[in-house]
N, C-alpha and C positions, 0 to 999 in steps of 0.2 A: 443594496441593489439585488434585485431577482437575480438566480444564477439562469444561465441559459440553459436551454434544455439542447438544443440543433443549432448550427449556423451551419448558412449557406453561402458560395462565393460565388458569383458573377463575372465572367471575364469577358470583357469585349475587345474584341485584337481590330482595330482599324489603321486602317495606312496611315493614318498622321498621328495617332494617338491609342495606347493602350489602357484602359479604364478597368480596374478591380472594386467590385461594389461588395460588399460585407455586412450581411444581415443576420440574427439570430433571433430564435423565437423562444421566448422568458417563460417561465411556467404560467404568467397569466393567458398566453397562447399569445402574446401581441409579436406584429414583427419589427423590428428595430433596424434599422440600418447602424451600422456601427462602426464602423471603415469604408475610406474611399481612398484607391490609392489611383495615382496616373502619374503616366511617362511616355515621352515620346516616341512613336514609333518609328522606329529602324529594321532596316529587311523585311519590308511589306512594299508590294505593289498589287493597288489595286485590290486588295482583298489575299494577296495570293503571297507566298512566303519565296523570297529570291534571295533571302540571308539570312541561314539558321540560324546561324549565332548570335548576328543582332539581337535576331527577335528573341530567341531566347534570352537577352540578358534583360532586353525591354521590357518582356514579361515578369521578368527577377523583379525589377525595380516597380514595377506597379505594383503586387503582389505582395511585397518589402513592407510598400509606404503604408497599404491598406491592414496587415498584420499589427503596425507598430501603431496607426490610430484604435486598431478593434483591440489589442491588445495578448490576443492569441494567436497559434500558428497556422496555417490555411494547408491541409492536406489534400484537398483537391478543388474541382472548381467544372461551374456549368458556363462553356464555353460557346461561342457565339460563333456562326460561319457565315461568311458571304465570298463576293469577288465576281467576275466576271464568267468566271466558269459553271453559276447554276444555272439550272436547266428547271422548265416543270412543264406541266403538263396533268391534264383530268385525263381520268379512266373512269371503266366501271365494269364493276364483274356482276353477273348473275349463277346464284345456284338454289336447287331446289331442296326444302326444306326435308330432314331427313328423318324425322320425330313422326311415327303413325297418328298422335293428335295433332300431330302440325301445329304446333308450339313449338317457335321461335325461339332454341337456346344458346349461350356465349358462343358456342363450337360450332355453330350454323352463321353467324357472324364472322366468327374467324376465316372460315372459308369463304366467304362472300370478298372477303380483304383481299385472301390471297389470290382469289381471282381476279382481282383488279388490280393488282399488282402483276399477272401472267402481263407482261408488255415486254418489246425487244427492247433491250436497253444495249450501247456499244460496252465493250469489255471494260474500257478506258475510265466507264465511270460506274457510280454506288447509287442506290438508293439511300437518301440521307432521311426524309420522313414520307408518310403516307396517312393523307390527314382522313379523314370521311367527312364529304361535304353533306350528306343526306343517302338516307335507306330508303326504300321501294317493297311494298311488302303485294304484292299481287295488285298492282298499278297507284296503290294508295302511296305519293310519292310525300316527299316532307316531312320526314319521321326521322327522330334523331335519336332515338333508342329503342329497334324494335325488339330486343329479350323482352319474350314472357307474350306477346302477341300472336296470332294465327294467321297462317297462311301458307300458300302451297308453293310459293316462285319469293325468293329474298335478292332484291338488287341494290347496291349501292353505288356511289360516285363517289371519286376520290381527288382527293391534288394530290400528284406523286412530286416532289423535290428530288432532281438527281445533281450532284457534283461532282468534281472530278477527283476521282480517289486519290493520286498523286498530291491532289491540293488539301485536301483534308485529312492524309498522311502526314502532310508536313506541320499543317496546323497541330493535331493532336503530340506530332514528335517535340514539337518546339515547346509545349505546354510539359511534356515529363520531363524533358531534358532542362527547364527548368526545377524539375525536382516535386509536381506535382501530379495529382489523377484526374483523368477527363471523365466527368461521371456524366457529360450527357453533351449535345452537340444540338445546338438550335438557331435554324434560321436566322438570321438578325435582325430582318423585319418583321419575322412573327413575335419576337419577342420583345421589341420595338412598339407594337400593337398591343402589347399583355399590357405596358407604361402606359400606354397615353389612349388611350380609344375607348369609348364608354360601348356597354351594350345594344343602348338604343343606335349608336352610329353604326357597329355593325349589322346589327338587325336593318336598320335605313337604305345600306349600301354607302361606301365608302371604299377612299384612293388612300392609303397613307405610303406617303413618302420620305424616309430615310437619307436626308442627304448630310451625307461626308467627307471626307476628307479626298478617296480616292474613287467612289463609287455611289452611287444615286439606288438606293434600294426599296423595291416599290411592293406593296402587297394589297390586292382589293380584294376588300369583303362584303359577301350579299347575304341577308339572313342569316346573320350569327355565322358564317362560314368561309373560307378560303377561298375565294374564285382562282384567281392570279394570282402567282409572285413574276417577281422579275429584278435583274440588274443591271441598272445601268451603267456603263463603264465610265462615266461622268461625273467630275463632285469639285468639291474646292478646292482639291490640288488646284485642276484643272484652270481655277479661276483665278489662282496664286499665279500661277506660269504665263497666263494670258498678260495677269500685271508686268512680271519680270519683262517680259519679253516688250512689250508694247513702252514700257517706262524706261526702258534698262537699267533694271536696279537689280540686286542680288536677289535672289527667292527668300531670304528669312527679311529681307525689307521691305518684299512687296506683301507679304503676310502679313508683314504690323499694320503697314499701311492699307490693307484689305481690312481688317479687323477695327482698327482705330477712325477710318475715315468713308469705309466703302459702301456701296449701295446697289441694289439690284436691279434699282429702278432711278434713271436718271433725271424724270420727269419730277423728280422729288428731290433733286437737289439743285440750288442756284450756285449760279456761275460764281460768283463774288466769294464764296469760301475760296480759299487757295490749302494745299498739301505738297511739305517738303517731300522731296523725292533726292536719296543717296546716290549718287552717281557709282560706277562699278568701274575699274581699273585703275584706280585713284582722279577718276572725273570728279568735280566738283558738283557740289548739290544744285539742283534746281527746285522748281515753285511748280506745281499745277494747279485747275482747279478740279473741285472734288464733281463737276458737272464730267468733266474731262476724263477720272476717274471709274466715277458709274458706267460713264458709256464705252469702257471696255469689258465693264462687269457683265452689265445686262447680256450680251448677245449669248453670251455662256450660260448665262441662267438659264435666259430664253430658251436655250437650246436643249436645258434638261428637260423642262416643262414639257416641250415642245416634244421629246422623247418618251416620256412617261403619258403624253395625253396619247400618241401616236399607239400606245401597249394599251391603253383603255379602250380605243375605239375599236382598231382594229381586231379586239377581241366580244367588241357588242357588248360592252359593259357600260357604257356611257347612260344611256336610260335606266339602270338598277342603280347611281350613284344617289343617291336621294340624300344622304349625308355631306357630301361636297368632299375636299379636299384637305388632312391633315398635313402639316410639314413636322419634323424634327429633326434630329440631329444635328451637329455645331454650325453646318452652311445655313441653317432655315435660322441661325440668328442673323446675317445678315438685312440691315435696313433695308424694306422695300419687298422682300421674297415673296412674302404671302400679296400684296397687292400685284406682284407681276405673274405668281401661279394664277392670282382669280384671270387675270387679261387672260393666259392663255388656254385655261381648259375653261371660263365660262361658267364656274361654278362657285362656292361660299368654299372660302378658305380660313385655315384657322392655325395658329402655334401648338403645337402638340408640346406639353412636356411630363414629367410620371406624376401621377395626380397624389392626393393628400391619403390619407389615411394608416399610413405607415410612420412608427415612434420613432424615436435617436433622433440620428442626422438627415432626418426627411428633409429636412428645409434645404440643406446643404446639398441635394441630387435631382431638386426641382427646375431640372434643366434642359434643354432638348441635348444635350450632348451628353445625357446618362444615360437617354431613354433605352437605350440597348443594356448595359448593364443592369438598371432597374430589374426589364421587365424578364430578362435569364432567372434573375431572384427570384421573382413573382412566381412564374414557370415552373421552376423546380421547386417550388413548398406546393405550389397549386394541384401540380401532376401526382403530388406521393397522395392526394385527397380523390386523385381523379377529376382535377377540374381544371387543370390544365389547358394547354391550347389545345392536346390532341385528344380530350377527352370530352365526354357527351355531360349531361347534368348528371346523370344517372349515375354514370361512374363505373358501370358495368360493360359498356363497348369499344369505348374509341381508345382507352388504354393499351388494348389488344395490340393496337395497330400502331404502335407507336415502333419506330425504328431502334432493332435490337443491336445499340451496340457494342455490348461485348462481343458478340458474335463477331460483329463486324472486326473490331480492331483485333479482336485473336487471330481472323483471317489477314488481316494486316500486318501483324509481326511473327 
């Protein structure tokens, strides 16, 4: 076997599950997945860390599992953030080009960033990335790398990502205090997007939505670029508890029986199936049917949908969707999702999971519940080329602007 030249780790910390993907690239330059570890997560709410210790040991053991399949020991890892606490928001700075032939150089870009980055942000929270959705070189708008061009006015638009630093303190703490380095910190539906989203979708216009375990995370792209992100604080806990609570069965029996028998959509299952249901206090078991079932599901589901379409409209992005509607992550396997997303936003819906062309154990992470781990891997081999999520084709602008965080975490401890 080729020796490897680089491996890369992946981590994705979600409320119900912690996922370590482990990939390395062979002298032939191919990439390999090579490990996958997972464990369940403990001290996570919501995206947000409520028990260090847990989580830190959660992390141990994914981390563990994925070492002992790849074989080697994982000294650090590109980690994933979400939870309720992100914020975003488009800017856009302008500045005048400062070169006597008015040619367009990196440093006239950098400053165009930084000025669209000048925003009041509260103290309480960080800039986590600052994407560039499109530059503007003296009104010629749509230009995705303007080094090396003429003009006397340079303006760009940006997505800024803010979180809350306390929460992404804690994330990065639980990740050393298990004993490794956080070499980079990304969105989880951007990189979510790196997995499963082809070009032409986002050049189309496209919703991809991320649903989990504690949280519903959403990101739409128009023209190869970042319109929105957003989180919704909604996911399949949520649809777990609805079980518990409506059946009164314990939470890890209304989960198998969510998994093993559940549906999103009730119009899709007949009455005449029947599902055991554990009674909780030493009650005795009982019979439902899976019609009975669904239609405690659906209304949750609905409800994300119905969340997510409410973030597309309200923001005027509804007529730039011309790609329709991906789902992934563990909830979008449930029966029926994608048939109850089309009811509610009206559009072509489809299974997102990380597509083919990657060696090893690709087959093994072709799944909507790795799509976050996947696409962290993807991200970090893709960005050290410059092609990344936060870079242009060129590979000469949108690096610039990518969020520095050493800086950050030196300011943090």
């Amino acid at each position: 076997m080729a020796q490897a030249t680089k491996s890369y780790a992946g981590l994705d910390i979600g409320t119900t599950k912690i996922s370590c993907i482990v990939a390395d690239v062979d002298q032939n330059g191919e990439l390999r997945i090579v490990g996958i570890g997972n464990a369940p997560s403990e001290g996570l709410r919501r995206g947000a860390v409520v028990d260090l210790e847990k989580t830190v040991a959660s992390i141990a053991r994914a981390v563990e599992e994925a070492e002992r399949m790849a074989g080697f020991e994982i000294k650090g890892v590109h980690a994933g953030i979400a939870g309720d606490h992100i914020r975003s928001l488009n800017s856009r700075g302008v500045v005048a080009i400062s070169r006597k032939d008015n040619e367009i150089a990196a440093a006239d870009v950098e400053r165009v960033i930084e000025a669209a980055k000048a925003i009041a942000i509260p103290t309480d929270r960080e800039i986590i990335h600052v994407i560039p959705q499109e530059f503007i070189v003296d009104d010629q708008d749509g230009i995705k790398d303007p080094v090396g061009m003429s003009g006397v006015r340079l303006e760009a638009e940006v997505h800024i990502i803010t979180g809350a630093v306390t929460s992404a303190r804690n994330i990065c703490r639980a990740i050393q205090r298990a004993g490794l380095k956080v070499y980079d910190l990304t969105l989880e539906p951007l990189a979510s997007a790196m997995a499963v989203l082809d070009a032409d979708e986002k050049d189309l216009g496209v919703v991809l939505l991320d649903l989990g375990g504690g949280t519903t995370d959403m990101a739409v792209f128009h023209e190869g670029a970042v319109r929105h992100t957003s989180i919704i604080p909604f996911g399949g806990a949520n649809v777990t508890s609805d079980i518990a609570i409506g059946l009164r069965t314990p939470i890890d029996k209304a989960e198998a029986i969510k998994l093993q028998s559940g549906s999103a959509l009730a119009a899709m299952v007949g009455g005449h199936e029947m599902v055991s249901v554990s009674g909780v206090g030493g009650r005795g078991d009982k019979e439902i049917s899976r019609h009975v079932l669904a239609s405690m599901i659906e209304p949750r589901m609905e409800e994300i949908f119905a969340l997510a379409n409410k973030e597309v409209r309200k923001n005027h992005f509804a007529p730039l969707i011309g790609g329709g509607v991906v789902l992934t992550g563990g909830t979008s396997l449930l029966p029926g999702a994608a048939e109850l997303a089309e009811q509610v936003f009206e559009m072509p819906v489809r299974l997102g999971a990380p597509r083919g062309g990657l060696g090893g154990l690709s087959a093994n992470v072709a799944d909507p519940r790795y799509s976050t781990g996947v696409g962290l891997v993807l991200n970090a081999v893709q960005a050290e080329t410059g092609q990344g999520l936060f870079s242009s084709e060129g590979g000469s602008t949108r690096p610039k602007a990518r969020f520095d965080l050493r800086s950050w975490f030196a300011n943090l401890f």
